[in-house]
Structures are given as C-alpha cells and as structure tokens.
PDB file of the backbone (N, CA, C, O) and the ligand in Angstrom, with CONECT records:
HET     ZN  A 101       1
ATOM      1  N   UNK A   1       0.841  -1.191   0.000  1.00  0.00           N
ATOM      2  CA  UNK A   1       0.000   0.000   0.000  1.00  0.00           C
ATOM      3  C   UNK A   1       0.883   1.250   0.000  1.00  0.00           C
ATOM      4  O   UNK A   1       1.875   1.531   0.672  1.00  0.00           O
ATOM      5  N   UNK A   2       0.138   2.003  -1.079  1.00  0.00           N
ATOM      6  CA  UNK A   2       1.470   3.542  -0.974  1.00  0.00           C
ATOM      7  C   UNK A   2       1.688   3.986   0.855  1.00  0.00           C
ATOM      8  O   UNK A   2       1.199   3.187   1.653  1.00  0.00           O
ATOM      9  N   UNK A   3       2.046   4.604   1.133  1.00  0.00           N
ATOM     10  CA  UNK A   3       2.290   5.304   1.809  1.00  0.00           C
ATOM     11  C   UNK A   3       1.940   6.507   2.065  1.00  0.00           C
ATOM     12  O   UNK A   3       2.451   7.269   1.244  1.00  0.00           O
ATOM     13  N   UNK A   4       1.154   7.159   3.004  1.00  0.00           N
ATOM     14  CA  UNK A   4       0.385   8.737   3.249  1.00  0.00           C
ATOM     15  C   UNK A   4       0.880   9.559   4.649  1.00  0.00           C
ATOM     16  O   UNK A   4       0.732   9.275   5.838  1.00  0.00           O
ATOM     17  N   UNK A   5       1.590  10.804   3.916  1.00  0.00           N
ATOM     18  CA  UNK A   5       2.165  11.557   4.912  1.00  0.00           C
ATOM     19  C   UNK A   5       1.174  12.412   4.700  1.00  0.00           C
ATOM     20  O   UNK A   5       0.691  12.741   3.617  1.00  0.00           O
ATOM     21  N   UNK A   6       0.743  12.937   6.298  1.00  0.00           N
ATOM     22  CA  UNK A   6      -0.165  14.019   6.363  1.00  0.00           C
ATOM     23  C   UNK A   6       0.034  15.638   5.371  1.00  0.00           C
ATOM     24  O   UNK A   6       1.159  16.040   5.076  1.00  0.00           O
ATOM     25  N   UNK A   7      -0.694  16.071   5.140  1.00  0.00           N
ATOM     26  CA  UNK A   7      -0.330  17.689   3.952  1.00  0.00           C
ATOM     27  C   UNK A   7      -0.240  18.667   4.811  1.00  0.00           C
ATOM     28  O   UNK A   7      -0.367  19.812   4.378  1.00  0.00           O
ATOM     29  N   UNK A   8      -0.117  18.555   5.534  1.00  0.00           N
ATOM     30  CA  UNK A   8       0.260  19.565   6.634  1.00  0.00           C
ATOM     31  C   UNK A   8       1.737  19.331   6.979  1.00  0.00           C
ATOM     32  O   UNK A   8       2.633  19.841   6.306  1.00  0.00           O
ATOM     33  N   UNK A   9       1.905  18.770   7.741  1.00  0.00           N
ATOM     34  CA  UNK A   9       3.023  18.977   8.438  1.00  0.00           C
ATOM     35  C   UNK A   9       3.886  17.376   8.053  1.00  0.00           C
ATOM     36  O   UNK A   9       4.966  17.288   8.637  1.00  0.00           O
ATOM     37  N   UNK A  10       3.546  16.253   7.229  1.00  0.00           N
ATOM     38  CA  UNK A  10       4.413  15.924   6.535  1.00  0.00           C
ATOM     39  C   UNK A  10       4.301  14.722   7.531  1.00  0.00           C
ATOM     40  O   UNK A  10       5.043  13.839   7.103  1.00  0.00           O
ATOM     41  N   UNK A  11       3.728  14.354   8.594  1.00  0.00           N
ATOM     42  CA  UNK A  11       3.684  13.256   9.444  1.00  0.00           C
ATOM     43  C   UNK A  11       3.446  11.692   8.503  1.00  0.00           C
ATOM     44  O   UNK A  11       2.566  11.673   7.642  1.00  0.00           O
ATOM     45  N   UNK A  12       4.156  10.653   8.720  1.00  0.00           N
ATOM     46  CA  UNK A  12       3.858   9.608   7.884  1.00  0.00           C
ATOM     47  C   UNK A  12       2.168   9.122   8.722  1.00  0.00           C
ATOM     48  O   UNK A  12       2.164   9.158   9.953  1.00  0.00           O
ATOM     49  N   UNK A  13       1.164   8.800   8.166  1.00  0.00           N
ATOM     50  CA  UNK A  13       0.067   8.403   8.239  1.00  0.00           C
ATOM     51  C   UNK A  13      -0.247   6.821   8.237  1.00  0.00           C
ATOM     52  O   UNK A  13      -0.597   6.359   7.151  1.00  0.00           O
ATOM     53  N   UNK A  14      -0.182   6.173   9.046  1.00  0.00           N
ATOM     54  CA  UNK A  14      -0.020   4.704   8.573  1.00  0.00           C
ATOM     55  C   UNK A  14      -1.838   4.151   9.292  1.00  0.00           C
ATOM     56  O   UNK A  14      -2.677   3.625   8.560  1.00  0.00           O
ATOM     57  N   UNK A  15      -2.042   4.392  10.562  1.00  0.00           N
ATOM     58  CA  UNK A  15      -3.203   4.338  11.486  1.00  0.00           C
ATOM     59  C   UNK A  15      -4.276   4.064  10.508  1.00  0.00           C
ATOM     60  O   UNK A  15      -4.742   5.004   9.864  1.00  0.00           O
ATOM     61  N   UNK A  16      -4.700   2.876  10.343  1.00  0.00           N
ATOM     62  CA  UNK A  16      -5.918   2.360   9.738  1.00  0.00           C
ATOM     63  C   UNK A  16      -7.193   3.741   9.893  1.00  0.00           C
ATOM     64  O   UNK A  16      -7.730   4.395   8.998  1.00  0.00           O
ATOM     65  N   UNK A  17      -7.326   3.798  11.068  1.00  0.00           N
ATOM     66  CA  UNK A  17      -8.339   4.165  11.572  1.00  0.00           C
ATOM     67  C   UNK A  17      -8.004   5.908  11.066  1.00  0.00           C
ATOM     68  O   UNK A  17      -8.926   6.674  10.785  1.00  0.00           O
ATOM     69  N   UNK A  18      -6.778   6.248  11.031  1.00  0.00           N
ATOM     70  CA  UNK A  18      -6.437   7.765  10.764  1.00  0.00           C
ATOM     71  C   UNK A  18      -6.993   7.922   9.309  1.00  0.00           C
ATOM     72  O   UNK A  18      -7.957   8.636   9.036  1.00  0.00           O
ATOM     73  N   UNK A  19      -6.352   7.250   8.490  1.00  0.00           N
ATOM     74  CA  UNK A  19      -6.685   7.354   7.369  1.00  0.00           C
ATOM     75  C   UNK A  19      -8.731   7.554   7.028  1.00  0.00           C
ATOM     76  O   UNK A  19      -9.219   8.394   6.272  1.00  0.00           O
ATOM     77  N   UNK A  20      -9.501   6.535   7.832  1.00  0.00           N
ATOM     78  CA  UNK A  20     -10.454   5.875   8.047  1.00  0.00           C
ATOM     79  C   UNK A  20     -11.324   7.080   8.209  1.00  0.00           C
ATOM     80  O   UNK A  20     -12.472   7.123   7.767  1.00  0.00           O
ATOM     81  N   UNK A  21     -10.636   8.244   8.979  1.00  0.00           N
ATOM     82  CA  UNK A  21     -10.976   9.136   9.620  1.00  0.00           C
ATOM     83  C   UNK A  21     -11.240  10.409   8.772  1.00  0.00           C
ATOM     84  O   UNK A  21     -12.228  11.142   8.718  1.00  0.00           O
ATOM     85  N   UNK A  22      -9.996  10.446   8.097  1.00  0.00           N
ATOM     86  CA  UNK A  22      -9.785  11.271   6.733  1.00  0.00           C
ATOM     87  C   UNK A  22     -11.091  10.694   6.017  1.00  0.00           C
ATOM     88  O   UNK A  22     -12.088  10.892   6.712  1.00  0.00           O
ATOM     89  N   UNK A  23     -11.337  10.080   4.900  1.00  0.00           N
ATOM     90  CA  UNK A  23     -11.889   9.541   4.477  1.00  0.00           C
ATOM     91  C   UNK A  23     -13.509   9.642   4.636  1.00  0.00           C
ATOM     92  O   UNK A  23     -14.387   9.898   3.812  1.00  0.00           O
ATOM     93  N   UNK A  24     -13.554   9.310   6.145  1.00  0.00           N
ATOM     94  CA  UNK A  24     -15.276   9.584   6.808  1.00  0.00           C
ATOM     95  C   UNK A  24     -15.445  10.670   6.574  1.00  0.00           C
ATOM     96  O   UNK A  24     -16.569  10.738   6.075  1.00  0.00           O
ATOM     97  N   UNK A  25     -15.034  11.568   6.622  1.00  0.00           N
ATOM     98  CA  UNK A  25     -14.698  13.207   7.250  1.00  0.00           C
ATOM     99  C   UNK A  25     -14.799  14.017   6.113  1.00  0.00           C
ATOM    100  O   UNK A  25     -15.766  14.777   6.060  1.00  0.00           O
ATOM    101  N   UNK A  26     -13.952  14.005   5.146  1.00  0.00           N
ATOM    102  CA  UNK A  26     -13.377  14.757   4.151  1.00  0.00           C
ATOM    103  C   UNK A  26     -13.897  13.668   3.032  1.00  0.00           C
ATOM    104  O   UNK A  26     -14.111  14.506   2.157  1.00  0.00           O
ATOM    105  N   UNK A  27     -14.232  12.516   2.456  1.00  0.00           N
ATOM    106  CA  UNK A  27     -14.517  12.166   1.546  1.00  0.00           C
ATOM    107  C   UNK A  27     -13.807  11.075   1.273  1.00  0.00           C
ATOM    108  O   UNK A  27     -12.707  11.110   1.823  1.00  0.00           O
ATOM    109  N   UNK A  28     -14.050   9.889   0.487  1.00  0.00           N
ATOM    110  CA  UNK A  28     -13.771   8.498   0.141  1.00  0.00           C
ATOM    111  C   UNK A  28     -12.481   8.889  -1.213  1.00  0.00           C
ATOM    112  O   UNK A  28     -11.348   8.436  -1.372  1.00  0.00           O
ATOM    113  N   UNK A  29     -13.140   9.736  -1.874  1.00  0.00           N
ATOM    114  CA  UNK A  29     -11.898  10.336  -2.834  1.00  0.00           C
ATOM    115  C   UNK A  29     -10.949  11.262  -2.720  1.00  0.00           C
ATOM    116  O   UNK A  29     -10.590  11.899  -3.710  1.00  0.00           O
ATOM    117  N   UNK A  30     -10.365  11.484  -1.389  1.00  0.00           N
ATOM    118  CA  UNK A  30     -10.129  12.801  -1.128  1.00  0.00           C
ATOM    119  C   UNK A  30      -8.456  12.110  -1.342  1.00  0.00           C
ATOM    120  O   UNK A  30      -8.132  11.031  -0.844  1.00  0.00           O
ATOM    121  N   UNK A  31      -7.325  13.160  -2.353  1.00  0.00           N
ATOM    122  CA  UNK A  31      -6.118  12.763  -2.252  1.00  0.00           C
ATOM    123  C   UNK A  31      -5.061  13.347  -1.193  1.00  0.00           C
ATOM    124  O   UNK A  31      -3.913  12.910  -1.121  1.00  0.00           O
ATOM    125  N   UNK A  32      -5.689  14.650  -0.162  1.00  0.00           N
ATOM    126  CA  UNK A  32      -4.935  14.795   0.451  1.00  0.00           C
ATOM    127  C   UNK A  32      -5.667  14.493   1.897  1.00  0.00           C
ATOM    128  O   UNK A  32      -6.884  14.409   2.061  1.00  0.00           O
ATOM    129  N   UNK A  33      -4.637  14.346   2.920  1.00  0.00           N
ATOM    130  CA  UNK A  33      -4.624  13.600   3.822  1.00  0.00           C
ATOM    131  C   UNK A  33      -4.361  13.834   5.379  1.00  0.00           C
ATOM    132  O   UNK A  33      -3.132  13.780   5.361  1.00  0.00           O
ATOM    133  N   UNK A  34      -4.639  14.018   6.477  1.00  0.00           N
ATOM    134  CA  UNK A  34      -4.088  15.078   7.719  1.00  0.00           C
ATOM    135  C   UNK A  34      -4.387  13.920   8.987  1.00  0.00           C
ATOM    136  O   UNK A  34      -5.206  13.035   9.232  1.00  0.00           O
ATOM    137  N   UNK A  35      -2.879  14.682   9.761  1.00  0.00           N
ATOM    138  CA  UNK A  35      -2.878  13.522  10.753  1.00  0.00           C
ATOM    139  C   UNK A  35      -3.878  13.776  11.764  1.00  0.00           C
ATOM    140  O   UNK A  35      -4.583  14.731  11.439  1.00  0.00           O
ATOM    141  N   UNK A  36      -4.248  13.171  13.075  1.00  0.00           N
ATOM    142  CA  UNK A  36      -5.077  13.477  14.187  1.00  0.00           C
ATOM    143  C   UNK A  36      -4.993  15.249  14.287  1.00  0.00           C
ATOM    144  O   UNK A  36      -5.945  15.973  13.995  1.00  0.00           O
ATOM    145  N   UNK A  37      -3.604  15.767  14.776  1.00  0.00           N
ATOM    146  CA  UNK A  37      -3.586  16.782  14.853  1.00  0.00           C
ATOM    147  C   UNK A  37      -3.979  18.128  14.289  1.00  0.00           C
ATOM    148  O   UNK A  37      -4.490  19.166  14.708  1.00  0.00           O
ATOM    149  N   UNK A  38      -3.533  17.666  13.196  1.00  0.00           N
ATOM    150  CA  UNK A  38      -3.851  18.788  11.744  1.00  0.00           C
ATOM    151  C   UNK A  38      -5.082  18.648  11.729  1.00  0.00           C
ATOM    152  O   UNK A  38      -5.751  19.618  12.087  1.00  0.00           O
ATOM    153  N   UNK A  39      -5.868  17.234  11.253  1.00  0.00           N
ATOM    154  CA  UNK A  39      -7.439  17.284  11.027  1.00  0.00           C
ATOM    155  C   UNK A  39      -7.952  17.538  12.554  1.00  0.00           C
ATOM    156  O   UNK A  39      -9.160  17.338  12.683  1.00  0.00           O
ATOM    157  N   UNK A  40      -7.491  17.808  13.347  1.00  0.00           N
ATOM    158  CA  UNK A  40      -8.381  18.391  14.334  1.00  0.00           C
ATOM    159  C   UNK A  40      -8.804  19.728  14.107  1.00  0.00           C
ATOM    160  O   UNK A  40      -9.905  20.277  14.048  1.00  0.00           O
ATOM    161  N   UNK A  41      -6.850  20.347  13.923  1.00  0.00           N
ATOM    162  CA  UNK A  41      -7.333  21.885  13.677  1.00  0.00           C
ATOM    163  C   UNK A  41      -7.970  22.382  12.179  1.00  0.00           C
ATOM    164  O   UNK A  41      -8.581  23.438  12.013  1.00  0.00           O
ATOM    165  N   UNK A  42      -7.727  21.526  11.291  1.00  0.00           N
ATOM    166  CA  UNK A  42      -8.060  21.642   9.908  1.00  0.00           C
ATOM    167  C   UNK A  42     -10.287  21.711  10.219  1.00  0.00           C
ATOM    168  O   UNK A  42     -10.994  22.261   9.375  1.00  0.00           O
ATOM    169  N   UNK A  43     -10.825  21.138  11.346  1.00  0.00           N
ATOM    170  CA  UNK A  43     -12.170  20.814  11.568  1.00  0.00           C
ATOM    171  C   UNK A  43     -12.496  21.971  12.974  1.00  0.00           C
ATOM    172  O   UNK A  43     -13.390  22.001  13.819  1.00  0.00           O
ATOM    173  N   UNK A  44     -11.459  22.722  12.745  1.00  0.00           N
ATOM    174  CA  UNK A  44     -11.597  23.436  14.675  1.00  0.00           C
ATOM    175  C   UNK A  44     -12.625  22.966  15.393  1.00  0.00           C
ATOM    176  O   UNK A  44     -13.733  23.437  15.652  1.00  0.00           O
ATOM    177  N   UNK A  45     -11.758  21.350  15.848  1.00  0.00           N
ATOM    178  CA  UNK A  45     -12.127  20.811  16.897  1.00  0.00           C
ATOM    179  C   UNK A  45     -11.158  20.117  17.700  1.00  0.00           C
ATOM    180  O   UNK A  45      -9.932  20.112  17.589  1.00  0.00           O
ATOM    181  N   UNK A  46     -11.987  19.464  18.621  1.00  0.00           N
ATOM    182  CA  UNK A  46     -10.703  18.642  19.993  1.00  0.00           C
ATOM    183  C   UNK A  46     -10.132  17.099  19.515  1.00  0.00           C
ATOM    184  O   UNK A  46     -10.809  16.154  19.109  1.00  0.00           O
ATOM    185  N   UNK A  47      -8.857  17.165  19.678  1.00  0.00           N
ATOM    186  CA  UNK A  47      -8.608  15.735  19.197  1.00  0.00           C
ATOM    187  C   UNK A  47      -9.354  14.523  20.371  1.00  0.00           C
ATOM    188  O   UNK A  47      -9.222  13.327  20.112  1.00  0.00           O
ATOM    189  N   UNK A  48      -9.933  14.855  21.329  1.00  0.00           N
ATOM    190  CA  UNK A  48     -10.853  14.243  21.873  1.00  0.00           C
ATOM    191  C   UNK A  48     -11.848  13.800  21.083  1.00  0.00           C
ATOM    192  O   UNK A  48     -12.276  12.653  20.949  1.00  0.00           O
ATOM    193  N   UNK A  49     -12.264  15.062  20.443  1.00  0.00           N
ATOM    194  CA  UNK A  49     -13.830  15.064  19.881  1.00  0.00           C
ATOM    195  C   UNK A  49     -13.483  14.250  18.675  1.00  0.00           C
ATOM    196  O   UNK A  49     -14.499  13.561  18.587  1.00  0.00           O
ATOM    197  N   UNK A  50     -12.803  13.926  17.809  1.00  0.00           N
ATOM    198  CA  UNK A  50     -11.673  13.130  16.865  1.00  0.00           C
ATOM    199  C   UNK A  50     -11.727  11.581  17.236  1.00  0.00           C
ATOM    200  O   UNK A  50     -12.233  10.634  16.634  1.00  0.00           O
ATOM    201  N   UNK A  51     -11.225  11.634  18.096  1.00  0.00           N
ATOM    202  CA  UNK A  51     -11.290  10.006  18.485  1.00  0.00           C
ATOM    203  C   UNK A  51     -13.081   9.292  19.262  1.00  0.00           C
ATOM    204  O   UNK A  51     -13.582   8.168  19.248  1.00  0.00           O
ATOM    205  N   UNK A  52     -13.456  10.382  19.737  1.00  0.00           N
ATOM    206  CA  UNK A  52     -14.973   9.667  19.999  1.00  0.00           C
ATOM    207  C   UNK A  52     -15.793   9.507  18.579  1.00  0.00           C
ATOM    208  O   UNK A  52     -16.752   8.765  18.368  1.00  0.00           O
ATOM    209  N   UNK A  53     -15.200  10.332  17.747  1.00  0.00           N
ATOM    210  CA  UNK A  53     -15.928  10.132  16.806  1.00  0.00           C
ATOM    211  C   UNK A  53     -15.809   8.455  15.671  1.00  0.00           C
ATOM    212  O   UNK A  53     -16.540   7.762  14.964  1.00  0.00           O
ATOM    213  N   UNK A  54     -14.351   8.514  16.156  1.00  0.00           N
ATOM    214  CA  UNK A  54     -13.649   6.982  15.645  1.00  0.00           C
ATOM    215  C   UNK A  54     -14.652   6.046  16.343  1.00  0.00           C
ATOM    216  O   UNK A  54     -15.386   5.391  15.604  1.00  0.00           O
ATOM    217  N   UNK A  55     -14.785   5.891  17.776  1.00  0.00           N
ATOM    218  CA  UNK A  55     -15.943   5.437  18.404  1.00  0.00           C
ATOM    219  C   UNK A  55     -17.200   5.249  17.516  1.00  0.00           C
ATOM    220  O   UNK A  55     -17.685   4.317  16.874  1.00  0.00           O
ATOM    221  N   UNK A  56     -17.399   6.071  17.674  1.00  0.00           N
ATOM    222  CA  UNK A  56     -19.147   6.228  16.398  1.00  0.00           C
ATOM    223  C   UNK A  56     -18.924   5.562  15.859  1.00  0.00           C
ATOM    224  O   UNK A  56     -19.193   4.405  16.183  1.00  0.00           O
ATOM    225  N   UNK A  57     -18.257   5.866  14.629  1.00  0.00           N
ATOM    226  CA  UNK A  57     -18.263   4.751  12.939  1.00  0.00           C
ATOM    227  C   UNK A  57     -18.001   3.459  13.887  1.00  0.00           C
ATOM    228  O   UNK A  57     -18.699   2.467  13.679  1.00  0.00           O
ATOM    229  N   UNK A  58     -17.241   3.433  14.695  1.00  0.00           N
ATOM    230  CA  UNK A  58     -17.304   2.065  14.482  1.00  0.00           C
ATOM    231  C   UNK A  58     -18.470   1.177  15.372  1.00  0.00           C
ATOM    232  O   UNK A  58     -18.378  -0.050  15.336  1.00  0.00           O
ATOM    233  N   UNK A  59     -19.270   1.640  15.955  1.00  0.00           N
ATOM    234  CA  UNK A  59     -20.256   1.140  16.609  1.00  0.00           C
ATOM    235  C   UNK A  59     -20.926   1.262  15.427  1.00  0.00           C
ATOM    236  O   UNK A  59     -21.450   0.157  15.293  1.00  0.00           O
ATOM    237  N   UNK A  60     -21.281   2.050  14.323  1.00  0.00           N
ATOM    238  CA  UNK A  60     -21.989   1.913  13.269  1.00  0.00           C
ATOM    239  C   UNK A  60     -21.826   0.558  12.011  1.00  0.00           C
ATOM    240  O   UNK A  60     -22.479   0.134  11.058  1.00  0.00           O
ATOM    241  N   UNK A  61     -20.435   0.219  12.768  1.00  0.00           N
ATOM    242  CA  UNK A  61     -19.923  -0.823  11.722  1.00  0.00           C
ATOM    243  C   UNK A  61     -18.942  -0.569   9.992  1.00  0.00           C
ATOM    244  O   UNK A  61     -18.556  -1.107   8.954  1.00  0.00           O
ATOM    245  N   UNK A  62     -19.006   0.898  10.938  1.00  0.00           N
ATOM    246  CA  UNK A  62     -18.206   1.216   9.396  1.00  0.00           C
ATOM    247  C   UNK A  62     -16.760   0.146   9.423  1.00  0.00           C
ATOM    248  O   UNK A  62     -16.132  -0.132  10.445  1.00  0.00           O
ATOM    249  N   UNK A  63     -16.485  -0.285   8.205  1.00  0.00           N
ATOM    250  CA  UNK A  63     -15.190  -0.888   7.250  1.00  0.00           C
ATOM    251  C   UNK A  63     -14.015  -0.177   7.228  1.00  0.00           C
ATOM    252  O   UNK A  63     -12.866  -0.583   7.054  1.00  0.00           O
ATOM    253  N   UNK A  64     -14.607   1.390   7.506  1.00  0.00           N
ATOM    254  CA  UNK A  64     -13.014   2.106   7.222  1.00  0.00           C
ATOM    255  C   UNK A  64     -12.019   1.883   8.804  1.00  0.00           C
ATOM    256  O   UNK A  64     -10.835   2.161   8.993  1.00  0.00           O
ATOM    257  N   UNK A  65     -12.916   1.357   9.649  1.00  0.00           N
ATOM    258  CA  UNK A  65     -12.203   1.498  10.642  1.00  0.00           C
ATOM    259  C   UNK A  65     -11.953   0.024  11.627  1.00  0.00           C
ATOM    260  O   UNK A  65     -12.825  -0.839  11.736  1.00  0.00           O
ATOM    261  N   UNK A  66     -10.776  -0.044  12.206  1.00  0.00           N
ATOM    262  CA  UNK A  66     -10.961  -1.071  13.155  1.00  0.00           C
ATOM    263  C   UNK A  66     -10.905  -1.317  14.587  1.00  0.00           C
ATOM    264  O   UNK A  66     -11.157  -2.436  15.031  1.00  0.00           O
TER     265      UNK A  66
HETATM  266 ZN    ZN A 101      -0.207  16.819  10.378  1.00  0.00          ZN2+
END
C-alpha cells in the first residue's frame, strides 16, 4: 500500500483508523490527507472530539475502521 504523509506537516500516516478518519470526514476520494492533529485543527475541533468520533463509525460498523 502507498504510503500517506499528512499535507500539513508531513507526518507519515499509517493508522488504519487515521486514514479511516480522513476519508469519513473529508470524503472516500479525497487525495490529500491530515494527521489526528492537523485534522483536528483543519475541523476546529478537539482531538478528543476526533477520536470519539472513531468510536461512532465504528459502533456503526463502518469498514473504514478497526
Ligand atoms: Zn499533520
């Protein structure tokens, strides 16, 4: 699998669930990519509020995440 460094600040992206996150968030086609941090502030929100949300999808059963 390629490899995804965040567009921000260049962080390598490997986290199933990060990517998963991107993806939910920003779109299934989206080519650029942001780590916890960045897509927190990129959404001005809490990287708390970030990871409960990882919670959600996956009680929903979403695939993007594990
Ligand atoms: Zn970043």
């Amino acid at each position: 699998m390629k490899s995804k460094t965040c567009y921000v600040c260049g962080k390598s992206i490997t986290a199933k669930n990060e990517i998963g996150l991107n993806r939910k968030l920003l779109g299934r086609n989206i080519n650029k990519f942001y780590c916890y941090q960045c897509l927190a502030e990129q959404l001005e929100i809490e990287i708390e509020a970030l990871m409960a949300k990882i919670e959600e999808f996956k009680n929903q059963g979403c695939t993007l995440f594990e």
